[in-house]
C-alpha positions as CSV (number, residue, x, y, z in Angstrom):
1,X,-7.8,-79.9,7.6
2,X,-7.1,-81.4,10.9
3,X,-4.8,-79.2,13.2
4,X,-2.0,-81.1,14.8
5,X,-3.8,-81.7,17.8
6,X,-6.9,-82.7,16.6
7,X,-4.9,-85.2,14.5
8,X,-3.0,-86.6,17.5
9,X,-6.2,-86.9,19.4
10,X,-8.3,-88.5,16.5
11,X,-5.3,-91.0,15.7
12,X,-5.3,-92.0,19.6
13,X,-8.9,-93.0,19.2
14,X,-9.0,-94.6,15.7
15,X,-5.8,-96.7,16.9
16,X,-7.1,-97.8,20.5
17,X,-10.4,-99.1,19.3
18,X,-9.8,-99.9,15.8
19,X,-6.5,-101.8,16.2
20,X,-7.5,-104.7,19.0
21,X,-10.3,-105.8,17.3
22,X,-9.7,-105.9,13.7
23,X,-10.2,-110.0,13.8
24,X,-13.9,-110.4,13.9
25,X,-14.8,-108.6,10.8
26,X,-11.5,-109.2,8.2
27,X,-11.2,-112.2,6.4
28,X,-7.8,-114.2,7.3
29,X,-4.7,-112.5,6.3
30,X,-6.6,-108.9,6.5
31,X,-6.1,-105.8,8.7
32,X,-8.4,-103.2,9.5
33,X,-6.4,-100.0,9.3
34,X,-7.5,-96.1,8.9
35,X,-5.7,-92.7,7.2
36,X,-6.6,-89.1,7.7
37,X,-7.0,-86.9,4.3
38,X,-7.6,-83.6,5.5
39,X,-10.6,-83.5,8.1
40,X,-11.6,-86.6,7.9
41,X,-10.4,-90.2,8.6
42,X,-11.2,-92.8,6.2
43,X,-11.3,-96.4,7.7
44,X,-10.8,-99.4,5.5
45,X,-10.0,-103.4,5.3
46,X,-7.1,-104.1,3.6
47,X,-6.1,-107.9,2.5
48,X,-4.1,-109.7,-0.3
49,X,-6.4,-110.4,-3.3
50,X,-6.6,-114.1,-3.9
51,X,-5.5,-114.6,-7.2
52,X,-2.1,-112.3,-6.7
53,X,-1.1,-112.3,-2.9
54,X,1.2,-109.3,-3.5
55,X,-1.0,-107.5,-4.4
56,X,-3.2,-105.4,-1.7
57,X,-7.1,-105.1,-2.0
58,X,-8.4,-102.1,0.2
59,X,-12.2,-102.2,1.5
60,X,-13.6,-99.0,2.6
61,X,-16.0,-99.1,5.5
62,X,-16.5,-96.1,7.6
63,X,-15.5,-92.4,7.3
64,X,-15.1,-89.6,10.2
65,X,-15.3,-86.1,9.3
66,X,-15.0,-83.6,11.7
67,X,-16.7,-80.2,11.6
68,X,-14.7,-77.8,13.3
69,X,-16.9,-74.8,13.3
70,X,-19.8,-77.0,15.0
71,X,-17.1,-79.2,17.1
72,X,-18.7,-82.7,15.9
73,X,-17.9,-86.0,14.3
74,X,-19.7,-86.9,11.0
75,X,-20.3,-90.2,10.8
76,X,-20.0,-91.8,6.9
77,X,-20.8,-95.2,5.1
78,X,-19.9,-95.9,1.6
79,X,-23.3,-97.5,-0.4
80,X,-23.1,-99.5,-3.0
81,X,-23.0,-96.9,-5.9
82,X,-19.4,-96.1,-4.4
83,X,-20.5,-92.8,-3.0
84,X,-20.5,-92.1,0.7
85,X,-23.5,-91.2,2.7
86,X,-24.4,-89.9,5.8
87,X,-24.9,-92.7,8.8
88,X,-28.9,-92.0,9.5
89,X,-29.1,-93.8,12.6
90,X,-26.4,-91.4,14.3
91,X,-24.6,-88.6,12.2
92,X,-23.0,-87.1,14.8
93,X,-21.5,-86.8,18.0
94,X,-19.0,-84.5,20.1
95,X,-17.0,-87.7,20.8
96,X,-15.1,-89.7,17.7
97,X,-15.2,-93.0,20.2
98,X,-19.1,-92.9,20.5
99,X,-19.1,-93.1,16.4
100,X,-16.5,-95.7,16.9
101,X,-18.3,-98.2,19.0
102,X,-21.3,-97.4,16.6
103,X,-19.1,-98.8,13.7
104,X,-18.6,-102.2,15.6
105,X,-21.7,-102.6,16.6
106,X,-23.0,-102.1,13.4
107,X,-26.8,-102.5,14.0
108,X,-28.1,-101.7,10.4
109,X,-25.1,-104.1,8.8
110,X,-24.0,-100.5,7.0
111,X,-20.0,-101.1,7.7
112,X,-19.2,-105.2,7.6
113,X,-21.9,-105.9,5.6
């Protein structure tokens, strides 16, 4: 489980890079939003479904799991069987922004399709 601080720090990052620039990706009336469960942080598209608009559909695309003993991010995307797998083209990094920017750039199409 995260500490505190490595919480705070993560939910900095996830919030300054994920947050402005949630439009490109997220169909209209959608949000790009993330949640940490336990050491990891699971971000996901969330929009109403179209044939009940109270009702929320969530999307997973990336998740961060950090590895305390080895001070790294682990970098996550969810295949189409519904299990997650680990990113290939870069599984991990000291710095959660550099996995970040890797998720919007998306070079393989694993996160946005």
């Amino acid at each position: 489980m995260l500490n505190d601080i490595e919480r705070k720090r993560a939910e900095n990052v996830i919030a300054r890079l994920l947050k402005p620039r949630h439009s490109p990706h997220v169909k209209s009336g959608g949000d790009v939003l993330y949640r940490v469960v336990d050491q990891a942080i699971e971000v996901y598209s969330a929009r109403p479904a179209y044939d009940d608009p109270d009702e929320i559909i969530e999307i997973p695309i990336a998740k961060f799991r950090y590895v305390r003993t080895r001070r790294v991010w682990l970098l996550f995307w969810l295949r189409a069987s519904g299990k997650w797998q680990g990113y290939g083209p870069l599984l991990e990094a000291e710095d959660l922004p550099e996995l970040v920017e890797e998720v919007w750039r998306d070079p393989y199409c694993c996160f946005w399709g």
